[in-house]
C-alpha positions as CSV (number, residue, x, y, z in Angstrom):
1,X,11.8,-24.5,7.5
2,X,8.8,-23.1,9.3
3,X,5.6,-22.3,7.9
4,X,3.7,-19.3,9.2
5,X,-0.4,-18.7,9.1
6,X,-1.5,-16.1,10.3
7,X,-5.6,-15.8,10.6
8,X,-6.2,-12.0,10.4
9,X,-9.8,-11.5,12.9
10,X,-10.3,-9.3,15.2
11,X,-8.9,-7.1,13.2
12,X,-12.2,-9.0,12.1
13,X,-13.7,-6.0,10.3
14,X,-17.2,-6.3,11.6
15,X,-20.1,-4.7,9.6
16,X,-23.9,-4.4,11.0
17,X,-27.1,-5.3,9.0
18,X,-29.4,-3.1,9.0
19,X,-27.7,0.2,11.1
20,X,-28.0,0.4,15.0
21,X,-29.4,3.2,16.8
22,X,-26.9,4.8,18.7
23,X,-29.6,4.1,21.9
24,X,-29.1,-0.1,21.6
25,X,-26.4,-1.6,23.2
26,X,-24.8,-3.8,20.7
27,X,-21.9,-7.0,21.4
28,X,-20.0,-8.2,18.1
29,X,-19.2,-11.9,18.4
30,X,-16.5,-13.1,19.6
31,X,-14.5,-16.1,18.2
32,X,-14.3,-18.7,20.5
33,X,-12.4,-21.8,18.1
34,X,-11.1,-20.8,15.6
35,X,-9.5,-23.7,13.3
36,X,-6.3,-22.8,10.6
37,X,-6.7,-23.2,6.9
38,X,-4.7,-25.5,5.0
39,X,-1.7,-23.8,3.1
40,X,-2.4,-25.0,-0.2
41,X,0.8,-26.7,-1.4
42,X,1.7,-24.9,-4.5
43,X,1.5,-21.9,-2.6
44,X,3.7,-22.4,0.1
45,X,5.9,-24.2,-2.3
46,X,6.1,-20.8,-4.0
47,X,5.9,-18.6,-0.7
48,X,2.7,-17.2,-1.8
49,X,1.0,-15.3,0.7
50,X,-2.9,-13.9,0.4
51,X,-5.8,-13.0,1.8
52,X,-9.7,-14.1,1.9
53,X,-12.3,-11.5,2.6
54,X,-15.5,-13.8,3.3
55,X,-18.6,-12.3,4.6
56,X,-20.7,-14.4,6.7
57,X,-23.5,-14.7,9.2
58,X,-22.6,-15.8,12.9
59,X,-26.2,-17.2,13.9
60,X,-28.3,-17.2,17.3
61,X,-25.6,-20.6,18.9
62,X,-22.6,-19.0,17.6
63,X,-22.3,-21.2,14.3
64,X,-20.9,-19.3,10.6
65,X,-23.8,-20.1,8.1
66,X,-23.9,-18.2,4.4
67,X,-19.8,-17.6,4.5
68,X,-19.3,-15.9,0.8
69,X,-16.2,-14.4,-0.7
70,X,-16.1,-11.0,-1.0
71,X,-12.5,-10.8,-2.7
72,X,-9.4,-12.8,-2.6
73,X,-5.7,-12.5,-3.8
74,X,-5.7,-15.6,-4.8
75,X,-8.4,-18.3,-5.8
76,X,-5.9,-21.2,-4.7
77,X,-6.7,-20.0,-0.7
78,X,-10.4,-19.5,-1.3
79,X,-11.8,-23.2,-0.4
80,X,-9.1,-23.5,2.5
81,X,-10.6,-20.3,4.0
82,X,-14.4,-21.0,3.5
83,X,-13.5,-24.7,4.8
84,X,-11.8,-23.8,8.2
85,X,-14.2,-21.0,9.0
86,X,-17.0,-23.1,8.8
87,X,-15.7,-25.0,11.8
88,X,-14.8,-21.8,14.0
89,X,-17.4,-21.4,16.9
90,X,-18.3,-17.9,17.8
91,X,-19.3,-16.5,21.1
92,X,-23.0,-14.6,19.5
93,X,-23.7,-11.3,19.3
94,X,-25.9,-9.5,21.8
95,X,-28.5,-6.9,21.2
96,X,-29.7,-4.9,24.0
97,X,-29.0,-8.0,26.0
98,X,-30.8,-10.7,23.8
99,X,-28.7,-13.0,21.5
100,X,-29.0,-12.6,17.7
101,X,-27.5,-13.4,14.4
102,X,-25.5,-10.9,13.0
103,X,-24.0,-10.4,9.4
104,X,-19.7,-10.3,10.0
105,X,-16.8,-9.5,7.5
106,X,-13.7,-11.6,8.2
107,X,-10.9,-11.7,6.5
108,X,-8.7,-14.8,6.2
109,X,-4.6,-13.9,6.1
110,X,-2.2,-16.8,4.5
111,X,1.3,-15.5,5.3
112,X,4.3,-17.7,4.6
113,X,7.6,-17.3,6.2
114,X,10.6,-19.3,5.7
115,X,12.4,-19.4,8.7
């Protein structure tokens, strides 16, 4: 028996605060470690898959700070999620070349697969 999570990212939906001018060159950050969630037991007991939608801040070094949950499918995967993204370690954004903080929507997939 195999257990399968997938961590849906880059697919990482990312959203900017406030707009950018089409003139300003803009880099999204880029996930650099990235650490799994636990499967919750129950859940992969059951073969319960989900997602976490978890909006968050990527600061000035790269670090997630504010994560909050936008929507889940399940409240069971929403502590695994918001624990094992506050350990990934982004590459910052850029903003016409300088490094900032910028406002991110990730969401978090649990799949299982019995194989």
């Amino acid at each position: 028996m195999k257990t399968i999570l997938v961590i849906g990212l880059l697919a990482l939906a990312v959203s900017f605060s406030p707009p950018v001018l089409a003139d300003e060159a803009v880099e999204a950050p880029v996930p650099v470690r990235m650490v799994p969630p636990k499967y919750p037991i129950q859940m992969r007991q059951n073969g319960v898959g989900g997602v976490v939608t978890v909006k968050c801040t990527v600061d000035e070094k790269g670090n997630v700070v504010e994560p909050t949950v936008e929507k889940t499918t399940h409240d069971a995967f929403v502590q695994p999620a918001l624990e094992a993204l506050r350990k990934w370690k982004f590459k910052p954004a850029k903003k016409a070349g300088e490094v900032v903080a910028m406002r991110v929507t990730i969401p978090i997939q649990f799949t299982y697969a019995d194989e």
